[in-house]
PARO-571487 format. One record per residue (C-alpha): residue number from 1; x, y, z; chain; residue in one letter. Coordinates in Angstrom, 1 decimal. Layout:
! PARO-571487
+------+--------+--------+--------+-------+------+
| resi |      x |      y |      z | chain | resn |
+------+--------+--------+--------+-------+------+
|  NUM |      X |      Y |      Z |     A |    A |
...
+------+--------+--------+--------+-------+------+
***
This chain:
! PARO-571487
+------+--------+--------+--------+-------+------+
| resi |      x |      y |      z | chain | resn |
+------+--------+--------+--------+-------+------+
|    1 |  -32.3 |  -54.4 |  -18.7 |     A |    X |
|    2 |  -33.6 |  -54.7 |  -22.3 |     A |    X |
|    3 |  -31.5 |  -55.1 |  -25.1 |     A |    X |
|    4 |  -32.0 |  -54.8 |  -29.1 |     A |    X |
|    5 |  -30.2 |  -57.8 |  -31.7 |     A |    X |
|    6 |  -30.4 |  -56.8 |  -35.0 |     A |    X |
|    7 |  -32.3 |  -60.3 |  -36.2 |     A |    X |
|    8 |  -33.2 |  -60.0 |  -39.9 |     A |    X |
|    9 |  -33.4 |  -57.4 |  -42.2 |     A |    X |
|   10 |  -36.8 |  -58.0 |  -44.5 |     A |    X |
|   11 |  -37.3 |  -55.6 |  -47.9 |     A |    X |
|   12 |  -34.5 |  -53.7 |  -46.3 |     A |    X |
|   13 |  -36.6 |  -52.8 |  -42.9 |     A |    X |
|   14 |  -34.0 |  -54.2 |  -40.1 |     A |    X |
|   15 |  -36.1 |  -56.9 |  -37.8 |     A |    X |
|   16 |  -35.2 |  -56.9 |  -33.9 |     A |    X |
|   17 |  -35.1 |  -59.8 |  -30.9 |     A |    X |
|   18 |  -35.0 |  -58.3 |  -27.7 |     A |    X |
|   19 |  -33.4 |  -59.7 |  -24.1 |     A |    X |
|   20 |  -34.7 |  -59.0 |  -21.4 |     A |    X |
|   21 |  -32.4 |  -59.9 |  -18.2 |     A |    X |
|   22 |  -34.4 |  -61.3 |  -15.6 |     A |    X |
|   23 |  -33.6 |  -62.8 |  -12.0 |     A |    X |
|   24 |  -34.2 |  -66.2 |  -13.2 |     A |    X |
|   25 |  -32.4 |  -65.8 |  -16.3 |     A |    X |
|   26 |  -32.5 |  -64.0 |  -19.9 |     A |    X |
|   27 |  -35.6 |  -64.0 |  -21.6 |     A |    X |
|   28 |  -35.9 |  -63.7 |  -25.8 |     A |    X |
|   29 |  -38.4 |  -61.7 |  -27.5 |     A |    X |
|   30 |  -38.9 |  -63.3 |  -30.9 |     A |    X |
|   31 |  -36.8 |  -65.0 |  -33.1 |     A |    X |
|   32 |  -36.2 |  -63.2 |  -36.1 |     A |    X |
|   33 |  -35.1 |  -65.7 |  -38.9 |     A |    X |
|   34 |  -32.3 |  -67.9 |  -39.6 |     A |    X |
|   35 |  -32.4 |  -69.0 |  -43.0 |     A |    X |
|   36 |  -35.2 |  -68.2 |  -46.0 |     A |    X |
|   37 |  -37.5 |  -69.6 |  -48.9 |     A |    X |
|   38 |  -37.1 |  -69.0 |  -52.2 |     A |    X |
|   39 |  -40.9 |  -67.4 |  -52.1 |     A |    X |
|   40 |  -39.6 |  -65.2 |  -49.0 |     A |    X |
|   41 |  -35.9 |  -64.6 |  -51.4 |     A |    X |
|   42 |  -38.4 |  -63.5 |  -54.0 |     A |    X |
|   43 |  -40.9 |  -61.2 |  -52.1 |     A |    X |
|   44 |  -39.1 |  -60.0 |  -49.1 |     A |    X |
|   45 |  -35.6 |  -60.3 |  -50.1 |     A |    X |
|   46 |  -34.8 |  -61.5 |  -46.5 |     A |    X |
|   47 |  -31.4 |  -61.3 |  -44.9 |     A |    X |
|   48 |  -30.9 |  -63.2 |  -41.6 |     A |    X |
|   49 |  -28.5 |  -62.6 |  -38.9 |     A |    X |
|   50 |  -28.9 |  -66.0 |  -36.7 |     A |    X |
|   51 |  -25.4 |  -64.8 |  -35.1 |     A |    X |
|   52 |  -27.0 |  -62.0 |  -33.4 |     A |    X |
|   53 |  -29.8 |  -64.4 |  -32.5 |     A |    X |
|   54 |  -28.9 |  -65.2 |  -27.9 |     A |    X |
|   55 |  -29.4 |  -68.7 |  -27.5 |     A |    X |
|   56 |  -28.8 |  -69.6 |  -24.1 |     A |    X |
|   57 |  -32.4 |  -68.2 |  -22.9 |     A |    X |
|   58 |  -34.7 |  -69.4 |  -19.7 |     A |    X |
|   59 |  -37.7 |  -69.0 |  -22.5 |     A |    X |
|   60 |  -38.8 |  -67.2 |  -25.7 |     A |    X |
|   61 |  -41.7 |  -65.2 |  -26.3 |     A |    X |
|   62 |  -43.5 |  -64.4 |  -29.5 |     A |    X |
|   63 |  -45.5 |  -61.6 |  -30.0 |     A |    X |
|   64 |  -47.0 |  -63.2 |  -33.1 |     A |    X |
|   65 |  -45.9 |  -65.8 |  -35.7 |     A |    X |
|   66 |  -44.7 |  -63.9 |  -38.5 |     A |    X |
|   67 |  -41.9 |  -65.3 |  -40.9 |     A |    X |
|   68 |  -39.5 |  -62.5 |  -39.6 |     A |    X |
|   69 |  -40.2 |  -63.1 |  -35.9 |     A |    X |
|   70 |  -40.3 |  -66.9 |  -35.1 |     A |    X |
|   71 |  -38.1 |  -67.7 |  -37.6 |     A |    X |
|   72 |  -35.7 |  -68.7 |  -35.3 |     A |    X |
|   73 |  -38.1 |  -70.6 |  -33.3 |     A |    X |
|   74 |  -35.9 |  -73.8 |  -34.3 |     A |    X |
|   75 |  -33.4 |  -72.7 |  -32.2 |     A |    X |
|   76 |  -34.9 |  -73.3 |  -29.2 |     A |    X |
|   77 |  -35.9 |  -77.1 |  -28.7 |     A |    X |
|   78 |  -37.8 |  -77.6 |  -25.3 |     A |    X |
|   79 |  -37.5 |  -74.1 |  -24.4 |     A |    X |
|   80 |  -41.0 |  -72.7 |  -23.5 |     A |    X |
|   81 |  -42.2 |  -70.6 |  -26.1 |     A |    X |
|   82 |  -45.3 |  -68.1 |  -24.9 |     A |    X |
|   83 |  -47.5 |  -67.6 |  -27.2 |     A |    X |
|   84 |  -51.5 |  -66.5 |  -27.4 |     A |    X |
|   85 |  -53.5 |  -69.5 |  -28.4 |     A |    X |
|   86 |  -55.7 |  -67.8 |  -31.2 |     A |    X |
|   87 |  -51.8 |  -66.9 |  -32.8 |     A |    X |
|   88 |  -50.8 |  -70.6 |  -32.6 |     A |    X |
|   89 |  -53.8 |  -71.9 |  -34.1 |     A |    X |
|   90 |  -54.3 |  -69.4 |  -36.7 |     A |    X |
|   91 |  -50.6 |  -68.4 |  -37.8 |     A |    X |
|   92 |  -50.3 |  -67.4 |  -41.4 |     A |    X |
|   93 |  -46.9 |  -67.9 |  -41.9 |     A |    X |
|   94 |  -44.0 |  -71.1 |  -42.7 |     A |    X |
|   95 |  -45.5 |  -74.0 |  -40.5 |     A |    X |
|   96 |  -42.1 |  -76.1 |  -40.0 |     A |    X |
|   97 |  -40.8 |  -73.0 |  -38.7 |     A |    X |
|   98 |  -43.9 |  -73.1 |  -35.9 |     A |    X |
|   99 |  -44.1 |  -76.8 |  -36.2 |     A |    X |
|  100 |  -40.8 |  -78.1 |  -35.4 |     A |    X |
|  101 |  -39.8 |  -81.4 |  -33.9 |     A |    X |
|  102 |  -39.3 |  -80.1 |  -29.9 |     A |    X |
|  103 |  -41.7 |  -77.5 |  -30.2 |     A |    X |
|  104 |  -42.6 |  -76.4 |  -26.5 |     A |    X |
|  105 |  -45.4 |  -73.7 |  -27.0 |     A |    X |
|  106 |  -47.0 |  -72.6 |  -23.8 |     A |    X |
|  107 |  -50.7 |  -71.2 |  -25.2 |     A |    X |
|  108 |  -52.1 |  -68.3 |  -23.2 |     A |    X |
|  109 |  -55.8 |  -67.2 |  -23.4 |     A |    X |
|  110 |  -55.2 |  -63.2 |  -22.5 |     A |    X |
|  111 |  -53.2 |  -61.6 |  -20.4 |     A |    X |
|  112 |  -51.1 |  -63.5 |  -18.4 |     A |    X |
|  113 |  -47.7 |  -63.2 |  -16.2 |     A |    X |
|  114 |  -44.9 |  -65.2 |  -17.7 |     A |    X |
|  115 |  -42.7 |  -64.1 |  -14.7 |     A |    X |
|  116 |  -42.8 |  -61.8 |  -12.0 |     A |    X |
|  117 |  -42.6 |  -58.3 |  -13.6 |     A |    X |
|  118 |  -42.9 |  -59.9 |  -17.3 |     A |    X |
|  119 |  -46.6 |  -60.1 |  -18.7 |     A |    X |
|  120 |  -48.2 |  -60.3 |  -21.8 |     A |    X |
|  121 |  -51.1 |  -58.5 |  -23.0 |     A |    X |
|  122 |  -53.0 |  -58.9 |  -26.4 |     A |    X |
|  123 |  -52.8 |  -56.4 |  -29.2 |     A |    X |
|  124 |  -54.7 |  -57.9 |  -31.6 |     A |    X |
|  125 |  -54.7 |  -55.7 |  -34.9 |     A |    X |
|  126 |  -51.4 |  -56.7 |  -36.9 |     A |    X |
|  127 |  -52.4 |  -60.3 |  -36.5 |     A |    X |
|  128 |  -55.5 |  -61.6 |  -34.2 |     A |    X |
|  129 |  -53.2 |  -62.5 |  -31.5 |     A |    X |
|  130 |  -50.6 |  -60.8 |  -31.4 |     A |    X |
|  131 |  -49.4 |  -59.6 |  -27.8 |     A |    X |
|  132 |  -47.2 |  -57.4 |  -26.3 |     A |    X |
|  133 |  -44.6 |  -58.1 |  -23.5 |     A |    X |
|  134 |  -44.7 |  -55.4 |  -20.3 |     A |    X |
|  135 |  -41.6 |  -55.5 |  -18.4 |     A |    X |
|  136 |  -41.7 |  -53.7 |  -14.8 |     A |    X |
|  137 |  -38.6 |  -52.6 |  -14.2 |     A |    X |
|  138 |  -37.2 |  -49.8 |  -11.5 |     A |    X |
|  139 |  -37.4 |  -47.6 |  -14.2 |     A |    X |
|  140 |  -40.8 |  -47.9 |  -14.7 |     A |    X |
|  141 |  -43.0 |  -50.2 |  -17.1 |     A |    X |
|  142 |  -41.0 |  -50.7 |  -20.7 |     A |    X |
|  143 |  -43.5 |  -52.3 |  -23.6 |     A |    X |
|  144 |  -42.1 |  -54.6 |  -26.6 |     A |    X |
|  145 |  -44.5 |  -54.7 |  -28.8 |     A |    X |
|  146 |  -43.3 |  -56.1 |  -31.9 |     A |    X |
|  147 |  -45.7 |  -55.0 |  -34.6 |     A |    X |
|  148 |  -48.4 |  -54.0 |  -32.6 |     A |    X |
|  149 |  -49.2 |  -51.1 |  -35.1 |     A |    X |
|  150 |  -47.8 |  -48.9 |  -37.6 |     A |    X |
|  151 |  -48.7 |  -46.0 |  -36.0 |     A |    X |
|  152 |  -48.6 |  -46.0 |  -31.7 |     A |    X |
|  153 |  -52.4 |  -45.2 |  -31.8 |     A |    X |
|  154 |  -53.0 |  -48.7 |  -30.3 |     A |    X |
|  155 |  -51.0 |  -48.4 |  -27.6 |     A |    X |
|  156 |  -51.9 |  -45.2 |  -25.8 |     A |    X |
|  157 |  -55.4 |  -47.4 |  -26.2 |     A |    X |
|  158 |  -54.6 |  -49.8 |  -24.6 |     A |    X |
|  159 |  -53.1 |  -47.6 |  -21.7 |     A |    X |
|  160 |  -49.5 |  -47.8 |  -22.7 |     A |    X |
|  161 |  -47.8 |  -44.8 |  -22.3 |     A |    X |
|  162 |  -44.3 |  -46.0 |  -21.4 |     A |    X |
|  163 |  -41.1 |  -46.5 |  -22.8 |     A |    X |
|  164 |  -41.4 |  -48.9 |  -25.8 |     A |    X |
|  165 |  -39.8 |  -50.9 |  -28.5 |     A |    X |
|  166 |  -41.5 |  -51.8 |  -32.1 |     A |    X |
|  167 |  -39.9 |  -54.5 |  -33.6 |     A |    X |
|  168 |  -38.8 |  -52.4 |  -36.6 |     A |    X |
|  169 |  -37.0 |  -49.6 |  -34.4 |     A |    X |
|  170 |  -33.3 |  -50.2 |  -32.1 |     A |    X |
|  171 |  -34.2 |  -47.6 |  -29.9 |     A |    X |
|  172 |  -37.7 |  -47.3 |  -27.5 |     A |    X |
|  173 |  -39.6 |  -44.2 |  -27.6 |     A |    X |
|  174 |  -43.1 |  -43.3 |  -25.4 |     A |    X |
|  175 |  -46.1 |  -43.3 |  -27.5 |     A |    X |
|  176 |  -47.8 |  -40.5 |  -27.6 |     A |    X |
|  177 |  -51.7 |  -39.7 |  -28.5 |     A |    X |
|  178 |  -52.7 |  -38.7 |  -31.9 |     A |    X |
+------+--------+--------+--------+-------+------+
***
């Protein structure tokens, strides 16, 4: 089962985290934020929700490192955060909200399998490596893809006509070609 948590809201756009319950326990995708800046206050006019933010979590994954979706990051000392390597090493956002001290970023080169029926799969576009999650579920395959594009032209693309979430959207809708 997925599951939406209203995370931040950012220049009045709402921001979502996902669940995703797995056997081996629930999995968070992204962080949303939990506090701000004064240059965020001033640009974004950010509002955080950190008590809609699950905590107890087997691992965290990031679709990319944007302000409004590993702000949270913090949260989670020495719980595995996935991550693409290019994102990681070329985030443009606060570092001490990346770089924090228990930081446990697992770096993936492509496509990889987090755990059985969870895998990522880069979307680069919104940032160079940002990813997607695909979850396999009896229902099908369900995509988060955070803010893999503005429009769903990337994902039918890449080959993803299923049921998905965008990080800016509570409810999941299947992409359709334009």
């Amino acid at each position: 089962m997925i599951a939406a948590h209203l995370a931040a809201e950012v220049a009045g756009f709402p921001v979502f985290a996902y669940t995703i319950e797995h056997p081996q326990g629930l999995v968070l995708v992204d962080t949303g934020m939990i506090d701000s800046t004064p240059e965020l206050d001033a640009e974004w006019h950010p509002v955080p929700h950190p008590e809609n933010i699950p905590r107890d979590v087997l691992c965290v994954i990031n679709t990319h490192l944007h302000f409004d979706h590993c702000g949270g990051n913090r949260l989670f000392p020495g719980v595995p955060i996935h991550v693409q390597a290019k994102e990681l090493s070329n985030a443009d956002t606060i570092r001490e909200w990346v770089d924090f001290p228990g930081a446990t970023y697992v770096e993936h080169d492509g496509e990889a399998e987090v755990l059985p029926g969870i895998r990522l799969l880069p979307a680069p576009g919104h940032t160079d490596g940002h990813q997607v999650v695909l979850v396999d579920t009896p229902d099908g395959l369900r995509v988060l893809g955070g803010d893999v594009s503005p429009t769903e032209r990337c994902l039918t693309r890449l080959g993803l006509v299923a049921l998905t979430w965008l990080a800016h959207v509570e409810r999941p809708e299947v992409p359709r070609p334009n």
